[in-house]
C-alpha positions as CSV (number, residue, x, y, z in Angstrom):
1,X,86.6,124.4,88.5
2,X,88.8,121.9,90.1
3,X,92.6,122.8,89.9
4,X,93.8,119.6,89.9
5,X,91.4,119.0,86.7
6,X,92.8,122.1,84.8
7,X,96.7,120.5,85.4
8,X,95.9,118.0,83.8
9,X,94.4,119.2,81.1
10,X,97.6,121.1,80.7
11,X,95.5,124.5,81.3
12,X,97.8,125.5,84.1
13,X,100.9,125.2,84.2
14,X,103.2,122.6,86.8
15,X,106.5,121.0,87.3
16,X,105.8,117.3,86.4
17,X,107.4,114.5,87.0
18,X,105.6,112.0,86.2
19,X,102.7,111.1,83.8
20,X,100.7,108.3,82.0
21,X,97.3,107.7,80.9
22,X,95.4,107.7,84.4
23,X,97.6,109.9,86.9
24,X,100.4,112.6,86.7
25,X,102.6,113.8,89.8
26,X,104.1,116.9,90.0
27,X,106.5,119.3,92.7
28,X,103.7,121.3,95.3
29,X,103.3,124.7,95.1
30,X,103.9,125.3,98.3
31,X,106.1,122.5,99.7
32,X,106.2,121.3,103.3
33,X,109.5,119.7,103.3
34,X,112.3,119.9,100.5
35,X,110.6,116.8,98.4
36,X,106.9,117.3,98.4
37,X,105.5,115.4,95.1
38,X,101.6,115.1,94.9
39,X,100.1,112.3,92.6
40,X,96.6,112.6,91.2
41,X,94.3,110.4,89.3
42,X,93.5,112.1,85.7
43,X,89.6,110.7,86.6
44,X,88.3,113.5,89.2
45,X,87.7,111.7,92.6
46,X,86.7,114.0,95.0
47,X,88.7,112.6,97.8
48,X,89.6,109.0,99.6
49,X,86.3,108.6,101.1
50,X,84.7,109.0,97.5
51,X,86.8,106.4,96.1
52,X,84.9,103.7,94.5
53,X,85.4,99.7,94.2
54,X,86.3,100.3,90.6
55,X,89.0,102.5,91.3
56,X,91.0,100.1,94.2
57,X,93.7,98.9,91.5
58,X,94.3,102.7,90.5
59,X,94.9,104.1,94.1
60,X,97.3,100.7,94.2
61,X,99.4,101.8,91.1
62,X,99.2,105.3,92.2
63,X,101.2,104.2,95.2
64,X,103.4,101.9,93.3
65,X,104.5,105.1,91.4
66,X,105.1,107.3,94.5
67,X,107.6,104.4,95.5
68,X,109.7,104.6,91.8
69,X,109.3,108.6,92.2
70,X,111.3,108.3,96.0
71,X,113.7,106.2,93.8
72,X,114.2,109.0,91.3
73,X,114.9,111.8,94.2
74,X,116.9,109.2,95.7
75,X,115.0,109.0,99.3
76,X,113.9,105.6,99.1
77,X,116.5,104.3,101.6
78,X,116.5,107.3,103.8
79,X,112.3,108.0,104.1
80,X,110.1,109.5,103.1
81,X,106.4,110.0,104.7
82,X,103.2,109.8,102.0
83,X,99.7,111.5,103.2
84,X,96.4,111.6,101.9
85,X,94.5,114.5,103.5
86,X,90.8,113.6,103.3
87,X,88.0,115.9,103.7
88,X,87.6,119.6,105.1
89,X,88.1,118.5,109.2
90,X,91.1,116.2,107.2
91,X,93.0,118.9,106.3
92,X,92.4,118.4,102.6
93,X,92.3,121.5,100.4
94,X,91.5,121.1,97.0
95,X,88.5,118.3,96.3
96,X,90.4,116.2,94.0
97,X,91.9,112.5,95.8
98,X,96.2,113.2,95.8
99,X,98.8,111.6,97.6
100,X,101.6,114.0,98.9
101,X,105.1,112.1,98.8
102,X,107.9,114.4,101.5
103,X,111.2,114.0,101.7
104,X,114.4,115.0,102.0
105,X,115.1,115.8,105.6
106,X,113.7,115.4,109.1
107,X,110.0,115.2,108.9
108,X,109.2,114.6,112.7
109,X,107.3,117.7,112.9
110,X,104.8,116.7,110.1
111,X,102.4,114.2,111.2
């Protein structure tokens, strides 16, 4: 059963801080920098490379959001780096598409 799924189904719990009808973002578990946000699609996509044509203008507002959510933490004028781990060799862990959104400090030793 894909994590990602059961948060949004509300069947575990997380710290979100952001949600509409097609993605929620919420704080990582196990942050790599003070700010780390991941935003998900509610529709299960495996990862990037699994994305479909239907599913271009999502990933677009997906991104949008990750821009207003720097706004909230105020780190928009400061930086703030934004990854999308793709595939086991990619460093992606759990097989549902997210975008991580770090901030906060120095991030020059994260890629």
């Amino acid at each position: 059963m894909c994590v990602f799924c059961q948060i949004v189904r509300k069947e575990i719990p997380a710290e979100v801080i952001f949600e509409n009808e097609e993605m929620i973002a919420f704080k990582d578990i196990k942050p790599s920098a003070p700010i780390h946000i991941l935003v998900i699609p509610k529709k299960h996509i495996k990862s990037l490379a699994e994305l479909s044509e239907e599913d271009q203008d999502l990933l677009g507002r997906m991104l949008y959001q990750l821009k207003e959510i720097a706004k909230k933490f105020e780190i928009s004028e400061r930086g703030y780096k934004t990854v999308i781990n793709t595939g086991k060799e990619g460093g992606q862990i759990v097989e549902h598409l997210h975008i991580h959104l770090l901030g906060g400090g120095e991030l020059k030793h994260l890629v």
